[in-house]
N, C-alpha and C positions, 0 to 999 in steps of 0.2 A: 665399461658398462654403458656408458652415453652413447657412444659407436652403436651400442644394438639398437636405442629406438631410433638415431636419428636415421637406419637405414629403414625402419620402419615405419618411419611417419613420411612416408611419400609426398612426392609431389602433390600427386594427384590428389590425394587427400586433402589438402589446403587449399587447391583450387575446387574440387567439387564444394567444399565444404564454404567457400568463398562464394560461388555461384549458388548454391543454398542459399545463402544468406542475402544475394542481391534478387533471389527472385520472392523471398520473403515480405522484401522491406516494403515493397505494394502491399501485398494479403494482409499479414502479419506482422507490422513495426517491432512489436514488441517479441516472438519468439526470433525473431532477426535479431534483432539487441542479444537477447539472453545465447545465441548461438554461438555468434562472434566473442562475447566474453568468455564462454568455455573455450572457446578455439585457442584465446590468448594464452588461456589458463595453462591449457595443454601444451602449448610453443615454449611458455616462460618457465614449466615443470621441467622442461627436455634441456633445457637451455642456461638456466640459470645457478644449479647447484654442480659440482663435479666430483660431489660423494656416493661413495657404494650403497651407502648406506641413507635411508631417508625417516622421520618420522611415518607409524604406521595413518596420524592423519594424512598426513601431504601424498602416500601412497592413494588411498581412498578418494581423500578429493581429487586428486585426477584421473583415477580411473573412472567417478564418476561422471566429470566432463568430458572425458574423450567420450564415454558411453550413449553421455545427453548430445555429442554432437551425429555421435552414429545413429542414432535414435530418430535425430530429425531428416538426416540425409535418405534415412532407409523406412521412414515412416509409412506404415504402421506397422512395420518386420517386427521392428526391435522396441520391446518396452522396458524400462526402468523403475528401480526400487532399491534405492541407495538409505539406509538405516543410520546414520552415525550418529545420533543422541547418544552414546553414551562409550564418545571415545576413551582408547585406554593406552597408554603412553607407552612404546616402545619402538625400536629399530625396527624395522624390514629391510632387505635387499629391494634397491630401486628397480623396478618396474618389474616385480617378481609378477604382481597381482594383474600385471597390466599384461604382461606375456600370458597368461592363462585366458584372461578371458578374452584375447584377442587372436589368437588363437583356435577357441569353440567359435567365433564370430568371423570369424574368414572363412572357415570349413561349413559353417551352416550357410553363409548367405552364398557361399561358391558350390556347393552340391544339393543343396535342397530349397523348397521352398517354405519349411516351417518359419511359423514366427517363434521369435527367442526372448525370452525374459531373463533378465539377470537381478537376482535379490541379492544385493549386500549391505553384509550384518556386520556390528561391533557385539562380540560375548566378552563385556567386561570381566567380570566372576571368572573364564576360563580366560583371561587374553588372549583372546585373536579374532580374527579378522575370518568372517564366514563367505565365499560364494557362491550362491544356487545357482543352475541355470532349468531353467523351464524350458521347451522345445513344445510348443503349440497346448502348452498349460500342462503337458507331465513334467513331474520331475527325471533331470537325464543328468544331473552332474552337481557334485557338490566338491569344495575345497576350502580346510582350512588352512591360516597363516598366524603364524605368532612369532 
């Protein structure tokens, strides 16, 4: 399962996302700061565990940084709305969440020009893990995980 993002997380991706961040550090010091620490976040998620299996926090919080680094690269394409107040403890398959929504997010910014909202929820009460996607503020896709 490792094999799948690290063919995933391209090159390019850590260089545009690099270069993001060096043309930030004039404008913006500080969205430059907070870029590069998702970026690490997402290198050290791919990189660091060698199980199939990950807390459904540790899924979340990286999907929400790989999301906030896409966000800034593709800005103002892509907005964000990550919910996790009110994690709830269980296993997911690594990078199950992360394959869905990256996936809508390759296909929208490669064929269209809508802008994409992604809302993810924690539903304590049912267990799991909710995500919307919005496509220029309609709803167009929803997924849950438990």
């Amino acid at each position: 399962m490792k094999n799948y993002f690290k063919t995933c997380l391209k090159q390019h991706f850590i260089y545009n996302t690099l270069n993001c961040a060096v043309s930030l550090c004039r404008k913006k010091p500080k969205e430059a700061s907070e870029l590069l620490i998702d970026l690490s976040d997402c290198l050290h998620y791919t990189s660091d565990n060698n199980s199939d299996l990950v807390s459904l926090k540790e899924e979340i919080d990286f999907v929400c940084s790989y999301l906030y680094v896409q966000s800034i690269r593709f800005s103002p394409r892509i907005e964000l709305n990550c919910d996790t107040g009110n994690m709830i403890s269980c296993n997911i398959a690594r990078f199950l969440i992360y394959r869905y929504v990256d996936d809508i997010l390759e296909n929208v910014l490669k064929n269209t020009n809508d802008n994409i909202t992604f809302k993810i929820s924690v539903n304590p009460k049912e267990q799991k893990a909710v995500v919307e996607v919005f496509l220029n503020g309609k709803y167009k896709y929803i997924k849950e995980f438990s």
